[in-house]
N, C-alpha and C positions, 0 to 999 in steps of 0.2 A: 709617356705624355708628349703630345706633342703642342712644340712649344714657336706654334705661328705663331700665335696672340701676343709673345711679346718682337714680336719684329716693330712694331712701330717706338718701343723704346730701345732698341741699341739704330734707329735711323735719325732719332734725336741725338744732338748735339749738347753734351752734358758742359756744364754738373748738371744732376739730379738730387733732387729730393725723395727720400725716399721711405714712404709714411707705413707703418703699421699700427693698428690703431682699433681699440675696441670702439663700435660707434651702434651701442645695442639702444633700442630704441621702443623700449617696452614698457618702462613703469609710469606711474602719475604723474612722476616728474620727470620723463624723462628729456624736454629739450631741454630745461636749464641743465640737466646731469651734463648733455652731449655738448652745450658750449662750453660746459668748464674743460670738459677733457680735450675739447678742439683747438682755446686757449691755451690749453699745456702744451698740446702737442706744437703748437705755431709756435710758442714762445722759444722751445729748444729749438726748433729750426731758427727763428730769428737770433739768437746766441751763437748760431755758428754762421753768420752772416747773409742767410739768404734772402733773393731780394723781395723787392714788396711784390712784384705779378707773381712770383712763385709761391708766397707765401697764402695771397687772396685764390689762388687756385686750389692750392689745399685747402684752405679755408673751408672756400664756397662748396667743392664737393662733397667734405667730410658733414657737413650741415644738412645735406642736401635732405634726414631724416627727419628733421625737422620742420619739411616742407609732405614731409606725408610719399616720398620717394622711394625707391627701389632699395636705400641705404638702411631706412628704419625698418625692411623686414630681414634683416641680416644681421650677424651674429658680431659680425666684423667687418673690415674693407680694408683691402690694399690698395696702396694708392702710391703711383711713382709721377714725380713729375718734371720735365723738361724745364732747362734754365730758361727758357721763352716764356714759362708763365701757362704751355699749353699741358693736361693731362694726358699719358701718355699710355698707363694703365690702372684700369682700375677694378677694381676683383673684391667678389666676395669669399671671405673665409668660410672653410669647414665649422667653425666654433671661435668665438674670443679668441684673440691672439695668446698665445703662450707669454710670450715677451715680446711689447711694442717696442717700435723703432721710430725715430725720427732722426735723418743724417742725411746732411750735406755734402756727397762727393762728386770727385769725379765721373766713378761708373756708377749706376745701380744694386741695391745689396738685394739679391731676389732668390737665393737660397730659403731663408726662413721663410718670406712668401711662399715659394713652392711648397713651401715642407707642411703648410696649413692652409692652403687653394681647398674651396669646399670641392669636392669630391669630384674628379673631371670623368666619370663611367657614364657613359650614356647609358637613360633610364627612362620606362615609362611608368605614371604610376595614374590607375586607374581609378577610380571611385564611381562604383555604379549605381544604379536604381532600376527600376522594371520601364522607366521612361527614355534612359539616356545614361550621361556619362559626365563626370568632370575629369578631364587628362590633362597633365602633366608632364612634360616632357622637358630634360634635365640633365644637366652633369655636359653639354656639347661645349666645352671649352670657352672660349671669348664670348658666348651667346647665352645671352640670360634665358633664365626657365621658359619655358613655351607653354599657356595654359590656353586651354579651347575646354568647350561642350557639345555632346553631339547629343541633340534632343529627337526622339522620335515622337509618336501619336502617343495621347492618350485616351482615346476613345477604346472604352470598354477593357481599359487596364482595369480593374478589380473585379474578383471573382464574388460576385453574387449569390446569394441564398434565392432563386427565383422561383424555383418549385416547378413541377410539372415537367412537360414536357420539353420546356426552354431552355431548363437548367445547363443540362448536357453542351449545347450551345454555346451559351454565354461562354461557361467553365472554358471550352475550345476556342472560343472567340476572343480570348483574354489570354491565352497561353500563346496563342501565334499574333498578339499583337506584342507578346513580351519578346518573341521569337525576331521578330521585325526588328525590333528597337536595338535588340540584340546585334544583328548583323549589322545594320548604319553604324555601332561601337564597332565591331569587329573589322570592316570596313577602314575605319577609319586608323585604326591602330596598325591594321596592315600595311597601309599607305605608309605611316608614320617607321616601321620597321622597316623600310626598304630605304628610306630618307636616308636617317640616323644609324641604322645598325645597333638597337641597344643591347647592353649585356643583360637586363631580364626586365620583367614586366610584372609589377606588382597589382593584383588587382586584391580591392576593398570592397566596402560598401554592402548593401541586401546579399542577402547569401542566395535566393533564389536567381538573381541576377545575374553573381558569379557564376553559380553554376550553368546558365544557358550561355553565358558567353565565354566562357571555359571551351564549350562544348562545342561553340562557333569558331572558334581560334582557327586563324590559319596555317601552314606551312612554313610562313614566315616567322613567325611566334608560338606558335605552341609549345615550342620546347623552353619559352624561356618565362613561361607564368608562373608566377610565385603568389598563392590568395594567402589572405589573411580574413580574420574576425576583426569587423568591427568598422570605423568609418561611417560617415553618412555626406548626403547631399542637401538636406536642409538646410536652411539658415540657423549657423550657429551651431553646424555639428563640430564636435572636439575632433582638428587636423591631426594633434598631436601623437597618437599611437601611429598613423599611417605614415608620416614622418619621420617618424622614431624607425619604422620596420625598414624604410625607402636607404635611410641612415647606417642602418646595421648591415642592409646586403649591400650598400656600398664601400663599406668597410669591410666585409668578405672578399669582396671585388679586388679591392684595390692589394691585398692582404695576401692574396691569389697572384697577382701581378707579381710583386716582388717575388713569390717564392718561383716562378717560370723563370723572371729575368736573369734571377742567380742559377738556376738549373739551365736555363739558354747560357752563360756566360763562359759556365763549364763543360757543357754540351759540346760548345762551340768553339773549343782549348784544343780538341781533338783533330779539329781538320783547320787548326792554325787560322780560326776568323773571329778568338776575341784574345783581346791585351788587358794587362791589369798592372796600376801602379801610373805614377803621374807623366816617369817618362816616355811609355811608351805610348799613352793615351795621346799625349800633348802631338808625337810623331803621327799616330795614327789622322788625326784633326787637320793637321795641318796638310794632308795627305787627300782630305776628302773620305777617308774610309769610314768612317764614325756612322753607322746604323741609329745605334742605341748608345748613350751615355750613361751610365752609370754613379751616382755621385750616394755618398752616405750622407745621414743627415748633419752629422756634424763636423765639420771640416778643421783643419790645423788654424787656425783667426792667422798667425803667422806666415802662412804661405803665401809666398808671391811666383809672379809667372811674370815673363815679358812679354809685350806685343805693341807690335809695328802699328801699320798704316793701316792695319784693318784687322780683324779677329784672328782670321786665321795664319795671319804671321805673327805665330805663337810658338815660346822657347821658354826653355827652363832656365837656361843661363846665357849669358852673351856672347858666348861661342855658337850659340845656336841662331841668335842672329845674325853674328856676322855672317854666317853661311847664308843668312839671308839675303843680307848685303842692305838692311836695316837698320835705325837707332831703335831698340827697344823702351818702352815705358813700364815704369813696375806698376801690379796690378794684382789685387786680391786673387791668387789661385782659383774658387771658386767665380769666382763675376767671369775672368778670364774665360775657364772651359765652360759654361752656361751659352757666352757670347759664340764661341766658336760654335758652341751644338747648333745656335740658332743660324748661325753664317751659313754653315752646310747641311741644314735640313733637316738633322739628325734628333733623334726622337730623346726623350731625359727620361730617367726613373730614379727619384729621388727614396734607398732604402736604410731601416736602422743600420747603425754600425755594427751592430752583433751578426747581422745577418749576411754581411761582406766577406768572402772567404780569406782566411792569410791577415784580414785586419787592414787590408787596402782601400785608401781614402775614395777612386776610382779605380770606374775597367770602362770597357766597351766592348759592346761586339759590333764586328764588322761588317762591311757590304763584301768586300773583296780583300782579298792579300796578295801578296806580292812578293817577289825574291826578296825584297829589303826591308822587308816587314817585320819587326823585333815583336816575337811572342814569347819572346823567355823560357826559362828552360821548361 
């Protein structure tokens, strides 16, 4: 994962707020539902003394479903926000939060957000008809869904009972207006796969349709079409099965990722360019070498790290700063190595604990090593 989108929360100047928060926005009732739970959640923030523009910043955002906004078609929302009052990030969940947060600290606690970020695989998901297309485009990190239509002709789209000598005709004149309509989709999805780069392309909708635009697929996507049954472009066709499918191979995806990053991890043991364990990770960071971060999902709550004047004057213990020639500040392990991934570029893959080899909280693998590089035995 890469973890640009939050650079503009460690360039804020904490404390933080730092909101996890179901803000589902679906039933008959649902704005009075979402004031009471936006009350709870302000009021534990104001119990640990946050001020009043931090508090009206959560406030206003977490509501913002209320107002018919981007919030009430989401399952959930993260929400971190700067002691000035300004938001700093603001993210939709995969699904309801597990366990909601509301906490006033120093740094930001943005593990568990990661660990329920809806799904960052870039994705297209298509819905066609013999006329055109509804697309979707999805999972690109800090950038909300991308939805377009690509509409073609429909002059002599339906196949005719005309009789005679026409028939033949029409029958032709309807199959290559489907054919048309087809490539403007095709066309435009291509476009869209050179953009983004998605990991597959899910196409729905008339099954006559898939099939011609299956069949029109480019270079650039044909190997990554995934159809399904079912879908439509009417008003008031049921989203939810297409949803449900877009949901599941992104949970493939992501599921796929983890078992690479542990087989790159050990891959990469061998020509001495990945470390595992807090100390050497911590060395490698502060070194610049950090490719990929590695963090499990559930971390020691107990573990602290120091760090100086910026992320990555980061130490385990105060012998490690002084070689820095630093006063170190103690600091949640996790927030700690998050900040430093984001200091130097370095990409996260937040997996189970069962899936960590040896039962280690972190690894990483490398860009480069070095004569002073601790890979351990």
């Amino acid at each position: 994962m890469n973890l640009s989108f939050l650079e503009p929360v460690f360039a804020a100047s904490g404390p933080f707020a730092t909101v996890l928060a179901d803000v589902t926005h679906t039933t008959e009732n649902a704005d009075a539902e979402l004031e009471l739970r936006v009350r709870a959640v302000t009021e534990k923030l104001s119990e640990q003394g946050v001020p009043e523009p931090v508090l009206e910043a959560v406030r206003s955002r977490l509501l913002e479903g209320n107002d018919g906004g981007e919030a009430g078609r989401l399952k959930g929302r993260a929400v971190v926000v700067a002691a000035d009052g300004s938001v700093v990030l603001d993210q939709g969940l995969a699904a309801a939060p597990v366990r909601e947060i509301a906490e006033w600290a120093a740094s930001p606690d943005l593990l568990p957000i990661l660990r329920q970020l809806a799904g960052r695989v870039p994705h297209v998901v298509v819905v066609a008809d013999r006329v055109g297309a509804d697309i979707t485009v999805a999972g690109l990190g800090d950038q909300p869904d991308e939805e377009r239509q690509v509409e073609g002709d429909t002059f002599h789209m339906r196949k005719v009972q005309v009789g005679g000598w026409a028939h033949n005709t029409y029958m032709h004149t309807a199959e290559n207006q489907w054919v048309e309509n087809a490539d403007k989709v095709a066309a435009d999805i291509g476009s869209l796969a050179r953009r983004i780069g998605p990991r597959f392309v899910l196409l729905a909708g008339d099954v006559r349709a898939r099939q011609i635009l299956s069949d029109r697929a480019g270079g650039g996507w044909s190997d990554l079409v995934v159809t399904m049954d079912g879908g439509g472009r009417a008003a008031g066709a049921d989203r939810h099965p297409v949803d449900a499918r877009a949901a599941e191979l992104v949970a493939e995806h992501e599921a796929r990722e983890v078992s690479e990053t542990i087989e790159k991890i050990e891959g990469a043991a061998a020509y001495g360019l990945s470390v595992t364990g807090v100390d050497r990770v911590v060395e490698a960071l502060r070194k610049g070498q950090v490719e990929t971060l590695v963090l499990t999902d559930e971390q020691d709550a107990g573990a602290t790290l120091l760090v100086g004047n910026g992320p990555l004057e980061l130490g385990v213990d105060q012998k490690d700063m002084d070689a820095l020639g630093v006063h170190g500040e103690i600091v949640p392990a996790d927030r700690a190595l998050l900040a430093a991934a984001v200091a130097s570029a370095a990409d996260v893959v937040v997996v189970p604990k069962a899936a960590m080899p040896e039962d280690v909280p972190v690894a990483a693998v490398l860009r480069y090593a070095d004569a002073s590089t601790d890979v351990g035995s």
